[in-house]
N, C-alpha and C positions, 0 to 999 in steps of 0.2 A: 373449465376442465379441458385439457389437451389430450384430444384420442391418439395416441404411438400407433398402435396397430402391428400385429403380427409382421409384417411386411419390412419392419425396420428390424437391424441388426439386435443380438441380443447384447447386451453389457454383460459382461462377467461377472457383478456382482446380482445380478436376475437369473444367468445361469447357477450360480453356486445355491439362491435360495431354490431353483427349481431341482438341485440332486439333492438339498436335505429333504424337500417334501416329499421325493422320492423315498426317502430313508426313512421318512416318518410313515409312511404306507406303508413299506413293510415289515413294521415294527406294527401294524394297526393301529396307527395313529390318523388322523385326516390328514394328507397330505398336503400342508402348508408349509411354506418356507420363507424365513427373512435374512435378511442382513442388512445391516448398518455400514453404511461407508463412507470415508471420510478423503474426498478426491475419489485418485485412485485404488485406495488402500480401505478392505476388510478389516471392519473391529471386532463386528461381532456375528455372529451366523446361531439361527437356533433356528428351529422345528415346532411343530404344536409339539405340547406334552400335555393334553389335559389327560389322560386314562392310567400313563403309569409316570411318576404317581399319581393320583387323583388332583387332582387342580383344576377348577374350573376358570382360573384365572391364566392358564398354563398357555395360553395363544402365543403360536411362533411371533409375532411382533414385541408381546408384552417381554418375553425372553429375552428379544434380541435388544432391546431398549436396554432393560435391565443391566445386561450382560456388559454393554457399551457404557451406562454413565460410570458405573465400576470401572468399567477397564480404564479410561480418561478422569477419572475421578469428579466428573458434576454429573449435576443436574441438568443442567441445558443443552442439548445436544445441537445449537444453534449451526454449525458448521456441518453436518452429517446431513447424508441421505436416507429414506429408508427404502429398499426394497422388498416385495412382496408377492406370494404368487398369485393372491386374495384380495379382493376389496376387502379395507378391515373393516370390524364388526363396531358399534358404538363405545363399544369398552376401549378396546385397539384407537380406532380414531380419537376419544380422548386422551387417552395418553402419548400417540403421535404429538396433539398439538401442547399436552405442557411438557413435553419435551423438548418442544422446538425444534423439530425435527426441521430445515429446509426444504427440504424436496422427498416427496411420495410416490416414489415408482410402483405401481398394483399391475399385473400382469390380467388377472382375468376378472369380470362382474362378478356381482353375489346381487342378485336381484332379490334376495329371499332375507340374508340377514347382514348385507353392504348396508352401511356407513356413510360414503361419500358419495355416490353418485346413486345411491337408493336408499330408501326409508329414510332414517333420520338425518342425514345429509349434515352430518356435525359440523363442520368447516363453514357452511353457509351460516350457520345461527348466530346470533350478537352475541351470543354470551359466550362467543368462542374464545378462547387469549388469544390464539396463534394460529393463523393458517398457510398450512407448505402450501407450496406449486406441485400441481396434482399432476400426474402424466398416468394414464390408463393405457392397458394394451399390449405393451412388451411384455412377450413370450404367453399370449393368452391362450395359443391355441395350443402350447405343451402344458402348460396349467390345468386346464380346462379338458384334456387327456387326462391325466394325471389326476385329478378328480373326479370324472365318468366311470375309468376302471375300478376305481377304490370303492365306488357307491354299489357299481354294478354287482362285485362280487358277493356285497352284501346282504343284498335282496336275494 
């Protein structure tokens, strides 16, 4: 695992997933954000939606997956990035890897219900198919804002 750390430049495609998670907070949604990139060029950009509508499957990565093998027409998204404001969950991290996703940009921890570098650590297991190049860090500290506020107000 390669820590980035707040301290390096943001890419533009980690900015764009951190103003949908923005947009999914004030819709009360968790403020998560991804998008799919392929080089330089955005395919696909989504949001959590699990609340409206109901979908427990509705994780901004699971979207932005989605959103992307449609838009390019496969299944394998061998060539693409994903970026994230989130460690993903074990759901998300499996379908990163049969996606083929190449490279995993997560901006901030989820020590609580992460994936990759917590709990079940998917990418590490044998019975993985595929595992991206993982990079943690970038833009964790507006992430990780951007999640405080949204919990705060909730309590």
């Amino acid at each position: 695992m390669t820590r980035q750390g707040a301290r390096w430049p943001i890419p533009q495609a980690m900015q764009r997933a951190l103003e949908v998670a923005g947009d999914a907070a004030r819709e009360g949604e968790v403020p998560i954000g991804a998008v799919v990139a392929r080089g330089e060029e955005i395919v696909a950009v989504a949001a959590n939606r699990t609340r409206n509508p109901p979908d427990p499957t509705g994780h901004a990565e699971i979207r932005a997956l989605r959103m992307a093998a449609e838009l390019l027409g496969q299944d394998r998204l061998t060539d693409c990035d994903l970026y994230v404001t989130l460690e993903p969950c074990a759901m998300c991290a499996g379908a990163i890897s049969h996606a083929r996703i190449a490279r995993l940009y997560y901006a901030a921890p989820d020590p609580k219900g992460g994936a990759v570098e917590h709990g079940a650590r998917v990418f590490e297991q044998a019975q993985c198919l595929h595992r991206p190049e993982v990079y943690s860090g970038m833009g964790e500290d507006e992430a990780g804002e951007l999640l405080r506020r949204f919990f705060k107000a909730r309590r």
